[in-house]
C-alpha positions as CSV (number, residue, x, y, z in Angstrom):
1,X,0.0,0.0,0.0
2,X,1.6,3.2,-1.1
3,X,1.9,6.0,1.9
4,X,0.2,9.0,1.1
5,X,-1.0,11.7,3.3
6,X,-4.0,9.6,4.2
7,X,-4.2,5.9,4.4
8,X,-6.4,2.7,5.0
9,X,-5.7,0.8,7.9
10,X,-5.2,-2.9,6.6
11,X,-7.1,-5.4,5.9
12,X,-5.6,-7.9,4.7
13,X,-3.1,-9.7,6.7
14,X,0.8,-8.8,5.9
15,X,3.9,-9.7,7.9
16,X,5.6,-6.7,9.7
17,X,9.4,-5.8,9.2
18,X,11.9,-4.1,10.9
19,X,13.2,-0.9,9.7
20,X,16.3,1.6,11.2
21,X,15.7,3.4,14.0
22,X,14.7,7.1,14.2
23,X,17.6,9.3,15.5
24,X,17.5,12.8,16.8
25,X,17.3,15.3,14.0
26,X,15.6,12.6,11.6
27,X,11.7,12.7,10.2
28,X,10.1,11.2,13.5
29,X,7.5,10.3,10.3
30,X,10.0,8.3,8.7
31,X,9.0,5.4,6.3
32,X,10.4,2.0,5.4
33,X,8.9,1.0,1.9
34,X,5.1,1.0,2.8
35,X,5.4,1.2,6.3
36,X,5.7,4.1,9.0
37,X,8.4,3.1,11.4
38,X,7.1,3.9,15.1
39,X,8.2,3.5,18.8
40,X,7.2,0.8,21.2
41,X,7.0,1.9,25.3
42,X,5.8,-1.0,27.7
43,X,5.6,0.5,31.1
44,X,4.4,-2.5,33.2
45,X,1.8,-1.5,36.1
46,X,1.5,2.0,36.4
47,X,-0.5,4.5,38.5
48,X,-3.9,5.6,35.7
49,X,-2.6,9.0,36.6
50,X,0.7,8.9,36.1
51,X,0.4,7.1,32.1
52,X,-2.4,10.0,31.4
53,X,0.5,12.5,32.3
54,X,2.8,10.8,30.3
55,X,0.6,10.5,27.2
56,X,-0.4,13.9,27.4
57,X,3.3,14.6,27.5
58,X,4.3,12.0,24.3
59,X,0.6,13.7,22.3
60,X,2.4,17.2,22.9
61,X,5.5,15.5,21.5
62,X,4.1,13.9,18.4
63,X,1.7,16.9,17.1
64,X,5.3,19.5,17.5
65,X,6.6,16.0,15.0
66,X,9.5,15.7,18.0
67,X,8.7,12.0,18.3
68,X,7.1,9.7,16.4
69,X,4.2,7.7,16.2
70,X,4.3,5.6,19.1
71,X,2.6,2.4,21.0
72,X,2.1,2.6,25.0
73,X,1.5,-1.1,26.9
74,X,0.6,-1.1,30.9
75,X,-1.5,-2.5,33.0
76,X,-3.1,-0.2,35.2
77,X,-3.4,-0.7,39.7
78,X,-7.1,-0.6,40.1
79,X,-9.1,2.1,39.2
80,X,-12.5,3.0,37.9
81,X,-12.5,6.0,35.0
82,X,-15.0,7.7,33.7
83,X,-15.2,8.6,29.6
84,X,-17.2,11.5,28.1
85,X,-20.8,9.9,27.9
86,X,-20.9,8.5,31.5
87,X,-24.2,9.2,33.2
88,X,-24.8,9.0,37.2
89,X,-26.6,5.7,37.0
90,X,-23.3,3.8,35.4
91,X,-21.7,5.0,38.1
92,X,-23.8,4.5,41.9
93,X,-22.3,6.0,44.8
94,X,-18.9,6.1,42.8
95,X,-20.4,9.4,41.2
96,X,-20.6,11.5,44.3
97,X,-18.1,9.6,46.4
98,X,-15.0,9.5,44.1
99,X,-14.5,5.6,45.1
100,X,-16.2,2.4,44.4
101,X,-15.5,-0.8,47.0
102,X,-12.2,1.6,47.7
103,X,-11.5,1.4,44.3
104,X,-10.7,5.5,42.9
105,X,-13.1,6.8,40.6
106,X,-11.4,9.0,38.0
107,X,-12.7,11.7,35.4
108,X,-11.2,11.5,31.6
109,X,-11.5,13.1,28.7
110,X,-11.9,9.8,26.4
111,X,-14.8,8.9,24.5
112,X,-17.2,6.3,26.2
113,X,-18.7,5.4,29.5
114,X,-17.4,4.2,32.5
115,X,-14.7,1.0,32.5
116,X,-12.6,-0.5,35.3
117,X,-8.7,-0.8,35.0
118,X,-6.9,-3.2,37.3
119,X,-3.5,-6.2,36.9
120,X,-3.8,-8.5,34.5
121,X,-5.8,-6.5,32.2
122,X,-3.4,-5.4,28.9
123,X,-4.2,-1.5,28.4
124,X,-2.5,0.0,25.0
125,X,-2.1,3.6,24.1
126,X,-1.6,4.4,20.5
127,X,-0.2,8.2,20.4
128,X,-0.4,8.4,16.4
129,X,-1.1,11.4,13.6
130,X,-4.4,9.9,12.6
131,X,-4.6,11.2,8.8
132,X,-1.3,9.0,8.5
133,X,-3.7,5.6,9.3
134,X,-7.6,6.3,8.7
135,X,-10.0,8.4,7.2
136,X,-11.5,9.5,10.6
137,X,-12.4,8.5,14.5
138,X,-14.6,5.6,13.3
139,X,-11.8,4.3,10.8
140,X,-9.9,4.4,13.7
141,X,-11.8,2.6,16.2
142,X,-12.5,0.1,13.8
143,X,-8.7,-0.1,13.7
144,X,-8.0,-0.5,16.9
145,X,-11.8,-3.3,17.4
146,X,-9.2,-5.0,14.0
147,X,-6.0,-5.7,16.3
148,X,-7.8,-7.0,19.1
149,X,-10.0,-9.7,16.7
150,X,-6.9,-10.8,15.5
151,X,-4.5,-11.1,18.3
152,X,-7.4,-13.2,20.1
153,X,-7.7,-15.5,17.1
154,X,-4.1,-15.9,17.3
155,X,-4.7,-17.2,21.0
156,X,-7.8,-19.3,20.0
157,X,-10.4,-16.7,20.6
158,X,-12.5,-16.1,17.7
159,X,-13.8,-12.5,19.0
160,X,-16.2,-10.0,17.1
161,X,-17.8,-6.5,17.0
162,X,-21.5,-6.0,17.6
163,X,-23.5,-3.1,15.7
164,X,-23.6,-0.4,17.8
165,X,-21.8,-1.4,20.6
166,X,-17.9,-0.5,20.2
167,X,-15.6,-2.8,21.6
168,X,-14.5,-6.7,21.1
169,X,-17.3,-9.4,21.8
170,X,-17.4,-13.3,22.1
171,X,-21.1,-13.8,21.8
172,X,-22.8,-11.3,24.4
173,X,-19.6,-11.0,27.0
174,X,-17.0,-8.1,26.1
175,X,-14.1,-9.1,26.4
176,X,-12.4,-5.6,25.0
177,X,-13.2,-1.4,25.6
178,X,-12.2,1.1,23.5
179,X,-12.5,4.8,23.7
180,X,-10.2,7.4,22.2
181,X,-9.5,10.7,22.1
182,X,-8.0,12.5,19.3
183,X,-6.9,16.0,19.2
184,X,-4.7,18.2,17.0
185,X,-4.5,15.6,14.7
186,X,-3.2,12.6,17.3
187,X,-4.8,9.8,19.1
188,X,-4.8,9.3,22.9
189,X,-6.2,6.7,25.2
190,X,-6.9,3.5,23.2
191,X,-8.1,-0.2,24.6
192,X,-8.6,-2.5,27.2
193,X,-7.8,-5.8,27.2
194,X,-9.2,-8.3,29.8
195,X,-6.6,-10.9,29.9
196,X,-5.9,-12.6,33.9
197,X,-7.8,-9.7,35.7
198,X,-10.1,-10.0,38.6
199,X,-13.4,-9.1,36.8
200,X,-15.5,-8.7,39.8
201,X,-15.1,-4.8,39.8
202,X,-16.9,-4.6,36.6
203,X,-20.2,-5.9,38.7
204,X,-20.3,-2.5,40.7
205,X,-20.8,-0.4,37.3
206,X,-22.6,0.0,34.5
207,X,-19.5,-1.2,32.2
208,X,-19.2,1.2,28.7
209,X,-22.9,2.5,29.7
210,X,-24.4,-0.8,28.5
211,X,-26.6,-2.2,30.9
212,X,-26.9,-6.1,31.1
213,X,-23.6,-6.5,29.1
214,X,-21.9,-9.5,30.4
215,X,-17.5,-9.3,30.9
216,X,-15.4,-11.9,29.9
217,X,-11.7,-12.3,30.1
218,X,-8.8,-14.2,27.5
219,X,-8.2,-16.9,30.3
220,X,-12.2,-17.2,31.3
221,X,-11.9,-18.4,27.1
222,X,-9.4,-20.1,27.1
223,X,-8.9,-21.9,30.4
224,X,-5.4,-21.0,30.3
225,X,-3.7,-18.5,32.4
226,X,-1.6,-17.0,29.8
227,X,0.9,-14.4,30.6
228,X,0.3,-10.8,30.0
229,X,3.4,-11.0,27.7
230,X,2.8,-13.6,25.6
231,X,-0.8,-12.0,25.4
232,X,1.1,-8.2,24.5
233,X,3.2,-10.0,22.3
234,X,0.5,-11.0,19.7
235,X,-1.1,-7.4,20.1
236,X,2.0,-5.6,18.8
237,X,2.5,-8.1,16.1
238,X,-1.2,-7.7,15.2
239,X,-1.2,-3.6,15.4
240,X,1.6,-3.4,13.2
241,X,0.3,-6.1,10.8
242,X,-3.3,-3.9,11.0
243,X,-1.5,0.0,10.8
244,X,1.4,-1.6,8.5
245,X,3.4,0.2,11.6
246,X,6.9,-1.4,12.3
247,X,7.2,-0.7,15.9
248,X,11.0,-0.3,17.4
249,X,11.9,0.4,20.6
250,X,14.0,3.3,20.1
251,X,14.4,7.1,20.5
252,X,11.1,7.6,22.8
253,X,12.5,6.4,25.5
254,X,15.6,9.1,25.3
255,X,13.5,11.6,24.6
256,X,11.1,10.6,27.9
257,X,14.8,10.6,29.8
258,X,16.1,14.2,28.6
259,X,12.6,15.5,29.4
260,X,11.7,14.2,32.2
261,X,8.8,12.8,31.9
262,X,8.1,9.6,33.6
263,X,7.6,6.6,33.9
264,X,10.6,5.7,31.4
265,X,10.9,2.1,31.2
266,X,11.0,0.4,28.1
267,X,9.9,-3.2,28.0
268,X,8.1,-5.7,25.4
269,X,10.2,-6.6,22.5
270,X,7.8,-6.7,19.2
271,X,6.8,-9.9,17.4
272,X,4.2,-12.5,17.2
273,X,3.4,-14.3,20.2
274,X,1.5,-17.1,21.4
């Protein structure tokens, strides 16, 4: 597929490549063949807070072009957060109160309802110039619905999407969120991933403002505890095989260093797992 200043996410499958690395003073845009050559940060468990200052930091980065696109990987300690279109009755006493069970309750600026974060559930963060990838927001979601479908099916999980309901089903259980944000041009926020977490917390919400909608987990599907790795693995192999983005871990992680911004650590090497 030949880059131009818009393009199609893919849709047929494609194996990624490496390409060099972006140094300073380089296009952070920078292109090997057909694909955009972008930056791979896996942070391990974080504080919500803390990764929504960082990728407010790395969005800042990317639409001033001193980075490049880039992939964030966490898993969040337990929180509840709160998208755009959450309504009091989602939420119960965790609207007034700030906390659920003990659990925080946190206010974001992403699109959806309210979702619960918490180990063993793989969150990603794309921070990428959208026009680069998809024709608009609901391209882009679709993009994002894309990876998800096909990493699971690489683990034995044949997932779906359900009309009207945005996220990744197997039958009526989500197993996936998404909700995004883009401004300027650039993506933040992204997906959740239920992989080994505790899904209990979902039971005290109205999860994604969908009332009656059953959660389900990559292990409940499986009967196999796999490891978060293995399970990140197959996600970055299946983003870059869906953006046709070759995903290096690289220059980010100086850049997050010299600036200090935090956390910095750099994890996840990119390939197919599973």
């Amino acid at each position: 597929m030949a880059r131009a200043a818009q393009r199609r996410v893919a849709v047929s499958g494609r194996d990624p490549v490496g390409g060099a690395q972006v140094h300073a003073g380089e296009d952070p845009a920078q292109t090997t063949g057909d694909q955009v050559i972008g930056h791979l940060l896996d942070l391990g468990l974080t504080d919500y807070q803390e990764s929504a200052r960082l990728q407010v930091a790395l969005h800042q980065a990317r639409v001033q072009d001193v980075i490049g696109d880039t992939l964030l990987l966490t898993e969040h300690l337990p929180v509840y957060t709160l998208g755009r279109t959450t309504r009091p009755e989602h939420v119960g006493e965790g609207w007034a109160r700030g906390r659920i069970n003990g659990i925080p309750v946190l206010s974001t600026d992403r699109g959806g309802s309210v979702t619960y974060h918490g180990p063993g559930q793989l969150v990603g963060y794309p921070i990428l110039r959208l026009r680069t990838y998809c024709a608009g927001p609901k391209a882009y979601v679709n993009g994002l619905e894309e990876v998800l479908i096909r990493a699971l099916d690489t683990l034995g999980v044949p997932a779906g999407r359900r009309a009207g309901m945005p996220g990744v089903w197997v039958g009526d259980r989500k197993v996936a969120a998404v909700g995004v944000r883009i401004s300027q041009g650039v993506t933040r926020h992204g997906f959740a991933l239920n992989v080994v977490n505790d899904l209990s917390p979902f039971a005290a919400i109205v999860p994604c403002g969908l009332a009656g909608a059953g959660m389900t987990s990559v292990t409940l599907l499986t009967g196999t505890a796999l490891e978060l790795e293995t399970v990140g693995r197959t996600v970055v192999w299946a983003f870059q095989e869906v953006f046709e983005l070759a995903l290096q871990k690289g220059r980010v992680g100086e850049w997050l260093t010299s600036s200090g911004a935090r956390p910095v650590a750099v994890g996840c090497a990119s390939g197919k797992g599973a």
